[in-house]
C-alpha positions in Angstrom: 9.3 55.1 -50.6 11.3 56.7 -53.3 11.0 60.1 -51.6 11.9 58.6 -47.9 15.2 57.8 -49.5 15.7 61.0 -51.0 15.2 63.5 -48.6 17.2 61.0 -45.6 20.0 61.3 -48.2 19.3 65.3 -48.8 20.0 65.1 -45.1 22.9 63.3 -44.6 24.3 65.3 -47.6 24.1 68.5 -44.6 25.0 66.8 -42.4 28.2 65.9 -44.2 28.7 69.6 -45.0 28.5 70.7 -41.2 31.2 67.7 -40.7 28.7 66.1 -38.7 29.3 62.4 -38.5 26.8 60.8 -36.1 23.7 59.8 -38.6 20.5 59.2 -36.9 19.7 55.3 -36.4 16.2 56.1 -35.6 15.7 57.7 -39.1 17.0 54.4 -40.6 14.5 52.2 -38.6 11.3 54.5 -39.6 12.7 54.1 -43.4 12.8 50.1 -43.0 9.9 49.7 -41.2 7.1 51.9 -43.0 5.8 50.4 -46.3 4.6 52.6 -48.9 0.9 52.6 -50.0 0.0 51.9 -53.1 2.7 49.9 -53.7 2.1 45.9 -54.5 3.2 43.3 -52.3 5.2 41.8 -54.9 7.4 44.3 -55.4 7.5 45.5 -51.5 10.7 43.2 -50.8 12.6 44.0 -53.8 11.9 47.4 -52.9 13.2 47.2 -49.4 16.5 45.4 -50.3 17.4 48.3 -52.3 16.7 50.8 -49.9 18.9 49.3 -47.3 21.6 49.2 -49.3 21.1 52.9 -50.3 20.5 53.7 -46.6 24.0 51.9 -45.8 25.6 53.8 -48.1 24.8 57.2 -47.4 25.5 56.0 -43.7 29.5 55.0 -44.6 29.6 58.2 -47.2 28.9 60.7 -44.4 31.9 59.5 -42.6 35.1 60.9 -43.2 36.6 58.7 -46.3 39.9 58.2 -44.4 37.8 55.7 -42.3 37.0 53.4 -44.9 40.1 51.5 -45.6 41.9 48.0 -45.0 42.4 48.6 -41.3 38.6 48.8 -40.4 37.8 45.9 -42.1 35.4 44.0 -40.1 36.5 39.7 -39.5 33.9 39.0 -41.9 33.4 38.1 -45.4 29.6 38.4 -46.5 28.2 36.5 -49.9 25.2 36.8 -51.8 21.7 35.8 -49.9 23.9 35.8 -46.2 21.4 37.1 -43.8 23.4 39.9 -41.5 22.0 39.8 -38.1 21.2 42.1 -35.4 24.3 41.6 -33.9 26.5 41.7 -36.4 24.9 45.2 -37.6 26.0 46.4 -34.2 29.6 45.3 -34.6 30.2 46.7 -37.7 28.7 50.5 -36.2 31.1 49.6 -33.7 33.8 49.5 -35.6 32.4 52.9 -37.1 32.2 54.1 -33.9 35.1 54.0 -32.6 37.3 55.4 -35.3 36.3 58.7 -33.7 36.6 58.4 -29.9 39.2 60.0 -27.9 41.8 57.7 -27.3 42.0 56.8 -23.3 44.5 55.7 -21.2 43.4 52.1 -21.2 43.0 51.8 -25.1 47.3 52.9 -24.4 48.0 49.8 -21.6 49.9 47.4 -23.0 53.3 46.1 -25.3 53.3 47.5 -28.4 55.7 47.0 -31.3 56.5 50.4 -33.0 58.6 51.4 -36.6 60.1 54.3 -36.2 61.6 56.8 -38.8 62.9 60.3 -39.2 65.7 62.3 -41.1 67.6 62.9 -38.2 71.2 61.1 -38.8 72.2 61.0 -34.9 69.4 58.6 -34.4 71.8 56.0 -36.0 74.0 56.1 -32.5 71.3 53.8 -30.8 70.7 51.2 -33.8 69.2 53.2 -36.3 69.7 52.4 -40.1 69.7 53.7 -43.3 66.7 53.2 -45.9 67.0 50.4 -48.1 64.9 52.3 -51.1 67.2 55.0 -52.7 64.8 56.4 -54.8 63.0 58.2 -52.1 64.7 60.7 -50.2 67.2 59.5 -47.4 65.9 58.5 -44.1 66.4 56.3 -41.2 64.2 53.7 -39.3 64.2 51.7 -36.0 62.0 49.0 -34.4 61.4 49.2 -30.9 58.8 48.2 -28.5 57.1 50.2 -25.7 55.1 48.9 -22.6 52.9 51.5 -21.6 51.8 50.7 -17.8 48.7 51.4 -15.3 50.9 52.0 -11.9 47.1 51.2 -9.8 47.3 54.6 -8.1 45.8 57.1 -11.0 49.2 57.2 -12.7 51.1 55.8 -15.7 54.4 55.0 -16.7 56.3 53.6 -19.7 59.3 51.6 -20.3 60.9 51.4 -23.5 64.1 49.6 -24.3 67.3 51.0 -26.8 66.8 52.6 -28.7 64.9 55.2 -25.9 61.6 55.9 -28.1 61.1 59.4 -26.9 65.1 60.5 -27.3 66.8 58.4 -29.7 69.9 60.1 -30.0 69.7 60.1 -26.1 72.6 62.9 -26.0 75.6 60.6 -25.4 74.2 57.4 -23.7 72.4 54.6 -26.0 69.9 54.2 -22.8 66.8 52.0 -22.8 64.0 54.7 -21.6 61.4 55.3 -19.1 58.9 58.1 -17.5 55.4 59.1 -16.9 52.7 59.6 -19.0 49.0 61.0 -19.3 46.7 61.7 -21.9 44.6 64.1 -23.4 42.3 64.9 -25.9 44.4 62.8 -28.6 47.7 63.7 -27.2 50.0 61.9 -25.0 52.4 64.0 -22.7 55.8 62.2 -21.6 58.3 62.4 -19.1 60.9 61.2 -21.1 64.6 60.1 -19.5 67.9 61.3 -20.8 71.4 58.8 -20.3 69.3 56.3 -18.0 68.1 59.3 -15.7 64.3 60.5 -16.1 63.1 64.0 -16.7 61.5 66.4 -13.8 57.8 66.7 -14.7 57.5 70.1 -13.4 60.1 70.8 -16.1 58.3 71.9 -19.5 61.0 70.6 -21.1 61.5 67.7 -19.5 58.2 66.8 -21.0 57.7 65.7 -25.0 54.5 66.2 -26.5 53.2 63.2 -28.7 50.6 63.3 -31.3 48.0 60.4 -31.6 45.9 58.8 -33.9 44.1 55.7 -33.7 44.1 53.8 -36.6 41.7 50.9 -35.9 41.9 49.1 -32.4 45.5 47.7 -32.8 47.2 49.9 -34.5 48.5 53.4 -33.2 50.3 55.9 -35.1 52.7 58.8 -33.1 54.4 61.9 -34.4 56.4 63.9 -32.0 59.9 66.0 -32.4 63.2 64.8 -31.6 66.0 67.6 -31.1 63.5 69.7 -33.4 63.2 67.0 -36.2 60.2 65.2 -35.9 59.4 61.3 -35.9 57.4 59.3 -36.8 56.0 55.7 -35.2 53.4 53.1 -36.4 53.1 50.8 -33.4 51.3 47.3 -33.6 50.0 46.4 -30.1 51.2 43.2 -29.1 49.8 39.9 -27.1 46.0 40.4 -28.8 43.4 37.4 -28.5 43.9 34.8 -31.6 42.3 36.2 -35.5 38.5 34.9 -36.2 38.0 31.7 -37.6 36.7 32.0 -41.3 34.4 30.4 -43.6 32.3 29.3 -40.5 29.3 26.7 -42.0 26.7 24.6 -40.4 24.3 21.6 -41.2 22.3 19.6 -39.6 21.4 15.9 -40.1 18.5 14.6 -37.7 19.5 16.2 -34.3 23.1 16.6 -34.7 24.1 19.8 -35.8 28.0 19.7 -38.0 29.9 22.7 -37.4 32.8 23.3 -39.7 35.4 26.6 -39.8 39.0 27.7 -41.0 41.7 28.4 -38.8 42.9 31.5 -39.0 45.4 31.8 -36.4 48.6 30.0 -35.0 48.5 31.4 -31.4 45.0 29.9 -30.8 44.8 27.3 -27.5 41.6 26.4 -28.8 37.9 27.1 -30.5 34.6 28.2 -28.0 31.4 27.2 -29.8 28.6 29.0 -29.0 25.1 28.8 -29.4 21.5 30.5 -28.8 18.3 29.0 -28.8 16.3 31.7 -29.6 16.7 34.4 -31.8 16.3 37.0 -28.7 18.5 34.8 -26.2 22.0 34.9 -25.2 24.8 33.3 -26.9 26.4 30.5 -24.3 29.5 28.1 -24.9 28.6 24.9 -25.6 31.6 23.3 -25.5 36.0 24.8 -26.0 38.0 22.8 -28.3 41.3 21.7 -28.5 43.9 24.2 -30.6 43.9 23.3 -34.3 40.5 22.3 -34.2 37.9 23.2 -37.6 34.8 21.3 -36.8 32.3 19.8 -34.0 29.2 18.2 -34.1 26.5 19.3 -31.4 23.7 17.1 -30.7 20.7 19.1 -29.4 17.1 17.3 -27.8 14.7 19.2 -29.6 13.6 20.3 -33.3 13.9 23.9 -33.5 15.8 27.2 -34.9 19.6 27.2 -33.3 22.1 29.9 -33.8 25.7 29.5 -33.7 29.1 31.2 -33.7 32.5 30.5 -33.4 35.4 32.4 -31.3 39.6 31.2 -31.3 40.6 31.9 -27.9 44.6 32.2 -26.1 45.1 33.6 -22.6 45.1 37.1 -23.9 41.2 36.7 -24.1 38.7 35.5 -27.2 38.9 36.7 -30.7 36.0 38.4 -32.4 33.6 35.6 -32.6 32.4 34.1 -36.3 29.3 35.4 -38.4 26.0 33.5 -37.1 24.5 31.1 -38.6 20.9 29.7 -38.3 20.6 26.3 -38.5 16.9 24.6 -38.5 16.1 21.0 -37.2 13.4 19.4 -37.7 
């Protein structure tokens, strides 16, 4: 077993040198699933714990370490002797995932709520102010929001109020801005307006070229130049489903099952519990609560192995749902 580990991490160590970052799940199953002989039954399990969690390891380290921070933190908090399921395995190599994809034009659709900042003084003409911190060299910084819009017809257009995101000084006119946009391979290219009159897009420079990354699912970061000086924006996207519930726990007492959470949001319009009754089925809603709520009992007809989970939900859609939890009722 010892050796298994060893050589899948000799690989993953080449892999990492050839910067390639897409380990092989397959590789991982054959290393859970094939017992070593000769070794006792009473130290098999022990065994196998530790090798997952030397497997998941050398999985995360052969991603690039700028990927393991606060903003791809997964909605859930794990203790001691929690069993992680199936399907919460797959969310978290989701998360992985897409870290690395090309950002698309739907990820963009939507309000977003964008800092700006840059050195460049005649950004102050449309709002801008100075830095508060004067131990770090001087710059200025803005808030503005951006709606970035699917037309229906193959094209895309953005509206952005004053300050004008893409042309801050806006050459003589503090004008709210607009234009069309597509995007490629990580970078977005913009038809950016001047003085409350958009930019021909057969015009190269009429068009700005905008740098992306994607910092987790809701967050976007932007770098682009402005009159030669670049700036910067880190841009929230706005109107998002409610947070997770937390510290989501079940009982059961006879045939009534007691469901208890924390509410983690303020925007919620209410809680959709869900449960399976197999541990292959699909998850369906048993019943939505009111907003506010943090517990429910469900009374089911028959002993038996339940799993549950718990999702806030507002009319921009459902939040990540809850860890599961198996409850057993006899």
């Amino acid at each position: 077993m010892l050796r298994k580990i060893v050589v899948l991490h000799h690989l993953h160590q080449e892999k990492q040198i050839h910067q390639v970052h897409n380990p092989s799940l397959s590789a991982l199953v054959l290393l859970l699933v094939m017992p070593s002989s000769g070794t006792p039954n009473l130290n098999r399990r022990g065994i196998m714990k530790k090798s997952i969690l030397i497997v998941l390891a050398s999985i995360l380290l052969s991603y690039p370490m700028n990927l393991i921070g606060g903003d791809y933190d997964t909605p859930h908090t794990f203790s001691c002797g929690d069993t992680i399921s199936a399907d919460m395995m797959n969310e978290i190599f989701d998360y992985i995932k897409n870290a690395n994809k090309t950002i698309s034009a739907s990820e963009l659709i939507g309000t977003w709520s964008c800092l700006l900042s840059t050195t460049k003084s005649e950004c102050r003409r449309a709002g801008w102010d100075n830095a508060t911190d004067g131990r770090i060299l001087p710059y200025v910084y803005n808030t503005d929001t951006l709606v970035m819009i699917d037309n229906d017809n193959g094209t895309y257009s953005y509206t952005t109020p004053v300050p004008n995101i893409f042309n801050c000084a806006d050459y003589g006119s503090d004008s709210a801005g607009f234009g069309d946009w597509i995007v490629k391979n990580n970078v977005l290219f913009v038809v950016y307006s001047s003085g409350g009159v958009a930019g021909d897009p057969t015009y190269e420079n009429n068009v700005k070229v905008v740098k992306l990354k994607k910092v987790s699912n809701t967050k976007l970061l932007m770098e682009y130049n402005s009159a030669s000086i670049p700036v910067f924006a880190e841009c929230e996207k706005q109107n998002l489903p409610p947070t997770t519930p937390a510290t989501f726990t079940a009982s059961a007492s006879g045939k009534t099952v007691s469901l208890a959470w924390t509410d983690n949001s303020t925007d919620e319009t209410g809680f959709k519990v869900l449960r399976k009754d197999s541990l292959t089925g699909s998850f369906s809603t048993v019943t939505t609560t009111s907003a506010d709520a943090t517990s429910y009992s469900d009374t089911v007809t028959a002993a038996g192995s339940y799993w549950y989970r718990v999702s806030a939900i507002n009319s921009n859609g459902d939040s990540v749902a809850s860890k599961i939890i198996r409850v057993d009722v006899e």
